[in-house]
PDB file as gemmi writes it, atoms N, CA and C in Angstrom:
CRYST1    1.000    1.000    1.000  90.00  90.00  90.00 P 1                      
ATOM      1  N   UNK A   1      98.028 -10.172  69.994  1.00  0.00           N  
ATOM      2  CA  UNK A   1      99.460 -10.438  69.852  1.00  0.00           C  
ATOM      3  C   UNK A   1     100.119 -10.339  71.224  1.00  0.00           C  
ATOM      4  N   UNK A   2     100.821 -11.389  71.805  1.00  0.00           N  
ATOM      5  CA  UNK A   2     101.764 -11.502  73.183  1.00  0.00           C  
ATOM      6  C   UNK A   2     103.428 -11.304  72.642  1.00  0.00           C  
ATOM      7  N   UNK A   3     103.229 -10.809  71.625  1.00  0.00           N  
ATOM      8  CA  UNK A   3     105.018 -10.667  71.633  1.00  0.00           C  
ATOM      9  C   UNK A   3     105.265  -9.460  72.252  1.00  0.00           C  
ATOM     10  N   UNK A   4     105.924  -9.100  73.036  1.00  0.00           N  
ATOM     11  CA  UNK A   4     106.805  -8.101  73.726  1.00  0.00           C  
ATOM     12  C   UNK A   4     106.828  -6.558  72.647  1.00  0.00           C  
ATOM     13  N   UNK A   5     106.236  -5.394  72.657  1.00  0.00           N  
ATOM     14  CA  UNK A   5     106.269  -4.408  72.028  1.00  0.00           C  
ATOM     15  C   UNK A   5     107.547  -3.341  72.151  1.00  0.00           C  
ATOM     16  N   UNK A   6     108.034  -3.418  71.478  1.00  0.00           N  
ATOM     17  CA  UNK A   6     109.368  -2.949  71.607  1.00  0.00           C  
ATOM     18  C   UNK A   6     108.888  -0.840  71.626  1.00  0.00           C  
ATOM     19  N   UNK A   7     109.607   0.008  72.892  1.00  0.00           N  
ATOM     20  CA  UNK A   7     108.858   0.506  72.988  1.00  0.00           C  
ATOM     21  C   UNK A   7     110.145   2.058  72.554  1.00  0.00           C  
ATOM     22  N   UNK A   8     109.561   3.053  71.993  1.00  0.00           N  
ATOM     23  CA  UNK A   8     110.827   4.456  71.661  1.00  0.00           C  
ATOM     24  C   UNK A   8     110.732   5.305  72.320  1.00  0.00           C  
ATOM     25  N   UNK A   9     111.588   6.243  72.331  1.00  0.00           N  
ATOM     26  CA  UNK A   9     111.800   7.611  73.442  1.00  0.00           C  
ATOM     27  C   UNK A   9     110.887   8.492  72.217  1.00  0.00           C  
ATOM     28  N   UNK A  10     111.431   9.855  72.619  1.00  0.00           N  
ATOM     29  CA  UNK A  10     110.463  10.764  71.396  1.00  0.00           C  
ATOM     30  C   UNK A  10     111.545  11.164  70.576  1.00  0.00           C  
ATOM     31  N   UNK A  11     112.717  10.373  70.566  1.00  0.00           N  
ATOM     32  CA  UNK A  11     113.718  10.594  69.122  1.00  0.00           C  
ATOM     33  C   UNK A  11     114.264   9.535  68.378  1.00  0.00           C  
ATOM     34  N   UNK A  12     112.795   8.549  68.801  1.00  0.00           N  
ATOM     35  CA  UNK A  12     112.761   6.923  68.092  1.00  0.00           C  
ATOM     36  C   UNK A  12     113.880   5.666  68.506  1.00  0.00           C  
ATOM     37  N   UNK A  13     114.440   6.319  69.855  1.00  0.00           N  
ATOM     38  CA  UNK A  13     115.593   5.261  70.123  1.00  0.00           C  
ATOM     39  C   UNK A  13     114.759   4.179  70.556  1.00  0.00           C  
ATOM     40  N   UNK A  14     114.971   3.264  70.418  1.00  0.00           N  
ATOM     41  CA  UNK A  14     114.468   1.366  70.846  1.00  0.00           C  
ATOM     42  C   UNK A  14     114.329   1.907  72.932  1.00  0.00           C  
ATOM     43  N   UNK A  15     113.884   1.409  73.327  1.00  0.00           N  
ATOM     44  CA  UNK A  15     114.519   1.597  74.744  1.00  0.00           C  
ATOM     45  C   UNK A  15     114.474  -0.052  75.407  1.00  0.00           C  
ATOM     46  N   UNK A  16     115.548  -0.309  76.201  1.00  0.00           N  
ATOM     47  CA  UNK A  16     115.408  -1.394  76.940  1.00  0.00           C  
ATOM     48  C   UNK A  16     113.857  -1.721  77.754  1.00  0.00           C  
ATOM     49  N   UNK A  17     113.767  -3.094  77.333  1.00  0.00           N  
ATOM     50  CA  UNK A  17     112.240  -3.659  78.336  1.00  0.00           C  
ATOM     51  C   UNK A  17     112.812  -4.080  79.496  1.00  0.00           C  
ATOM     52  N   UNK A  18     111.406  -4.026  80.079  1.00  0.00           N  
ATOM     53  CA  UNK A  18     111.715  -5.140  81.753  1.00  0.00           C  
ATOM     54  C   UNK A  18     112.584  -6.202  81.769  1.00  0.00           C  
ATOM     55  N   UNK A  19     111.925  -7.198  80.813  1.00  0.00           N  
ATOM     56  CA  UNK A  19     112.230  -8.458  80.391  1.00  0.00           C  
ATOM     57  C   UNK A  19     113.618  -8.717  79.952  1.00  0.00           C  
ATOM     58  N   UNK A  20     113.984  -7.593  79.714  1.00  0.00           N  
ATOM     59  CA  UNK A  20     115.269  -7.584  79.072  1.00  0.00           C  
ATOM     60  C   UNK A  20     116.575  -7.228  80.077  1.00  0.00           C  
ATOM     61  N   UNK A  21     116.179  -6.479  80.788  1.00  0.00           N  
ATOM     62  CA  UNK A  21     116.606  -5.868  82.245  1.00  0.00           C  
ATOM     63  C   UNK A  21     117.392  -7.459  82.770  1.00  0.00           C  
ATOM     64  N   UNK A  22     115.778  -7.920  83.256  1.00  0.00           N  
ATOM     65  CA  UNK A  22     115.948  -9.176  83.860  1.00  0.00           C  
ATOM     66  C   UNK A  22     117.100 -10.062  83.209  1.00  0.00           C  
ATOM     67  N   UNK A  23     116.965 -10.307  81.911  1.00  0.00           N  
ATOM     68  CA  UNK A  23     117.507 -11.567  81.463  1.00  0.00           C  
ATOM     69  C   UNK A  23     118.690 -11.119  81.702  1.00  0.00           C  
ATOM     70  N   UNK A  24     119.649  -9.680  81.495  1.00  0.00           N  
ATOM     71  CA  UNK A  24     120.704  -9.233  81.639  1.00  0.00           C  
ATOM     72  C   UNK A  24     121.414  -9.390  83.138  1.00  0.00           C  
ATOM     73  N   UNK A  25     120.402  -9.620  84.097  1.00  0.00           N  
ATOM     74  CA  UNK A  25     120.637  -9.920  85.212  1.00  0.00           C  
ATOM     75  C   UNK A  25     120.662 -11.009  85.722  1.00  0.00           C  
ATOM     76  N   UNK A  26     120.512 -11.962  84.733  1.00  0.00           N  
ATOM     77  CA  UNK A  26     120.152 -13.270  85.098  1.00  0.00           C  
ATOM     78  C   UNK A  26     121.554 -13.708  84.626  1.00  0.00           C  
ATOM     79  N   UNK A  27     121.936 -13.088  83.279  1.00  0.00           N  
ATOM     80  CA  UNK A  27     123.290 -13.278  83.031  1.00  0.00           C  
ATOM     81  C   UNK A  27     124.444 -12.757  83.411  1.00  0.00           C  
ATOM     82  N   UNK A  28     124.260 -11.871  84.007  1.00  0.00           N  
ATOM     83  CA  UNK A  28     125.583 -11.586  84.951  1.00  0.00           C  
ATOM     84  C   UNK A  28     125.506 -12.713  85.995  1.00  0.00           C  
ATOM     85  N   UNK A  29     124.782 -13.077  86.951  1.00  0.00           N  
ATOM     86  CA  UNK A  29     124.618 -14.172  88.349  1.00  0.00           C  
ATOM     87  C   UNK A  29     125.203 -15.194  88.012  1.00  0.00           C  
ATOM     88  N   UNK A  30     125.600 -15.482  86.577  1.00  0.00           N  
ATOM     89  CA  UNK A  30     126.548 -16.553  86.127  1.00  0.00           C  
ATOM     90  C   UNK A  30     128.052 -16.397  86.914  1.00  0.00           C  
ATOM     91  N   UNK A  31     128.527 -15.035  87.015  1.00  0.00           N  
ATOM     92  CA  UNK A  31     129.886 -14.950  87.251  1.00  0.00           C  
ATOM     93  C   UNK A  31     129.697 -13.819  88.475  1.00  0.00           C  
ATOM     94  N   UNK A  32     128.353 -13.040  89.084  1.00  0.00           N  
ATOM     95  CA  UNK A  32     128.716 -12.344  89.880  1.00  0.00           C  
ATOM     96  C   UNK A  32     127.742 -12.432  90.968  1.00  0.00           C  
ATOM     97  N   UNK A  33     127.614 -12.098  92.259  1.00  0.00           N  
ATOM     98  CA  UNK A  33     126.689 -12.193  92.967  1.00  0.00           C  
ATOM     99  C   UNK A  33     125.183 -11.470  92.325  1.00  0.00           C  
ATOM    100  N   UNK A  34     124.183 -11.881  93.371  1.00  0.00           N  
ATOM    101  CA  UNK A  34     123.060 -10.941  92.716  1.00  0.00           C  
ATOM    102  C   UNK A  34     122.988 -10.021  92.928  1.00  0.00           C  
ATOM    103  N   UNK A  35     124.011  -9.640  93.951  1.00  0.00           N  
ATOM    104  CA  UNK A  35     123.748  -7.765  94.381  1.00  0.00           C  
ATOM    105  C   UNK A  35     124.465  -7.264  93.607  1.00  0.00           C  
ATOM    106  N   UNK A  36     126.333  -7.754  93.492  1.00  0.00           N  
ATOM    107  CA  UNK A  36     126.416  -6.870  92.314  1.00  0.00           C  
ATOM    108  C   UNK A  36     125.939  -6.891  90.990  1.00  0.00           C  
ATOM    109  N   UNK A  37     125.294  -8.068  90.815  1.00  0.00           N  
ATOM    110  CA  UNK A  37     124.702  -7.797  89.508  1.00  0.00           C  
ATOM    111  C   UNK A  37     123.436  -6.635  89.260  1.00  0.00           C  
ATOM    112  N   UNK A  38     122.955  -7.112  90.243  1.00  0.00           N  
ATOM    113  CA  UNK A  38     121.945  -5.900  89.909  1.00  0.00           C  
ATOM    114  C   UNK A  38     122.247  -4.324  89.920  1.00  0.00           C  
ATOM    115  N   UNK A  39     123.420  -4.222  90.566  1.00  0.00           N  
ATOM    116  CA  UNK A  39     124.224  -2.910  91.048  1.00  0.00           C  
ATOM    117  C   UNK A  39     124.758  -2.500  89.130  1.00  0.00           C  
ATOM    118  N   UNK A  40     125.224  -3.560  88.899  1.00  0.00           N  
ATOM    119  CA  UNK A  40     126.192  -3.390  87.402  1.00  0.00           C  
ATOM    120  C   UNK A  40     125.390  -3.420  86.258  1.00  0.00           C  
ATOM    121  N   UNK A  41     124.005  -3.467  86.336  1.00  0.00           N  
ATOM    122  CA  UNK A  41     122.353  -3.528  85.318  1.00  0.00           C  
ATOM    123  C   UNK A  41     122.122  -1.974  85.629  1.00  0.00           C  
ATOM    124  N   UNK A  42     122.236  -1.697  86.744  1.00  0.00           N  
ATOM    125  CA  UNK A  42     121.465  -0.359  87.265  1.00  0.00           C  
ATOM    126  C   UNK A  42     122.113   0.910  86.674  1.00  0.00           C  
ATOM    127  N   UNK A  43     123.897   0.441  86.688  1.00  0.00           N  
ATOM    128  CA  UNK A  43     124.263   2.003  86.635  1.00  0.00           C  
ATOM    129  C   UNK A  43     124.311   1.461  84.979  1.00  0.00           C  
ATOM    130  N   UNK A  44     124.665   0.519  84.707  1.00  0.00           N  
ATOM    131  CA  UNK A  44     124.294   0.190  82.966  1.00  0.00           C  
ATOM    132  C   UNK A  44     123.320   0.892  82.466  1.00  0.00           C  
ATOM    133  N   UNK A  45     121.967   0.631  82.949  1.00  0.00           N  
ATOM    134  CA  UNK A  45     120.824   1.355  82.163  1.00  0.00           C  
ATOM    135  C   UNK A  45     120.454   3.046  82.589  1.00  0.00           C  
ATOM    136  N   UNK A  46     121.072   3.067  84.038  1.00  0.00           N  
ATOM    137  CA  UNK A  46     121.133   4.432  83.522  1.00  0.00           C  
ATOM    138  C   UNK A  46     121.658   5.562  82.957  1.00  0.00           C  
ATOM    139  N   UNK A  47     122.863   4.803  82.837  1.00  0.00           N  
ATOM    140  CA  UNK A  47     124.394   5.610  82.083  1.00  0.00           C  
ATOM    141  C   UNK A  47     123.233   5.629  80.573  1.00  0.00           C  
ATOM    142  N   UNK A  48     122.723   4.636  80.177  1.00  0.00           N  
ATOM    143  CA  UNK A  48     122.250   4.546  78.721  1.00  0.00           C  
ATOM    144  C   UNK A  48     121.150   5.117  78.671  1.00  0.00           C  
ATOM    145  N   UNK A  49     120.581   5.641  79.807  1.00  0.00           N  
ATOM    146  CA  UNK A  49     119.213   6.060  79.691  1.00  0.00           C  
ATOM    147  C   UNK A  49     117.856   5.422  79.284  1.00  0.00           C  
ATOM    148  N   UNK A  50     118.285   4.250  79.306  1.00  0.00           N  
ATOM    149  CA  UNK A  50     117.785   2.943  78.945  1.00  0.00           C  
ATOM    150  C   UNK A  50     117.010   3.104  77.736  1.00  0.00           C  
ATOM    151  N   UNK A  51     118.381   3.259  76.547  1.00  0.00           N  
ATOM    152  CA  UNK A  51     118.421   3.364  75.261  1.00  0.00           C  
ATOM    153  C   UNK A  51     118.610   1.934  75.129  1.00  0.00           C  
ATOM    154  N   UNK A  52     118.585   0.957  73.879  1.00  0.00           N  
ATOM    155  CA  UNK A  52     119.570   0.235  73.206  1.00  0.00           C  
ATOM    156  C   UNK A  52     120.843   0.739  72.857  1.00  0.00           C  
TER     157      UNK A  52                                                      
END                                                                             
């Protein structure tokens, strides 16, 4: 199986993938540079702890 394994912390939260990272960054570059985008992904996932 190649589908993407969706992966949990140890209190079953979903956690964000790579892949997912990316695409979120791919969609900000629509409206923002790539630095701040990647700047505005970064403190995103870690404010969330890179929960869903």
């Amino acid at each position: 199986d190649t589908a993407a394994q969706q992966q949990t912390d140890i209190n079953g939260q979903i956690l964000v993938t790579y892949s997912e990272r990316e695409a979120l960054i791919q969609k900000l570059t629509t409206k923002w540079t790539l630095d701040l985008s990647k700047r505005i992904e970064m403190l995103s996932y870690t404010k969330s702890n890179g929960v869903k």
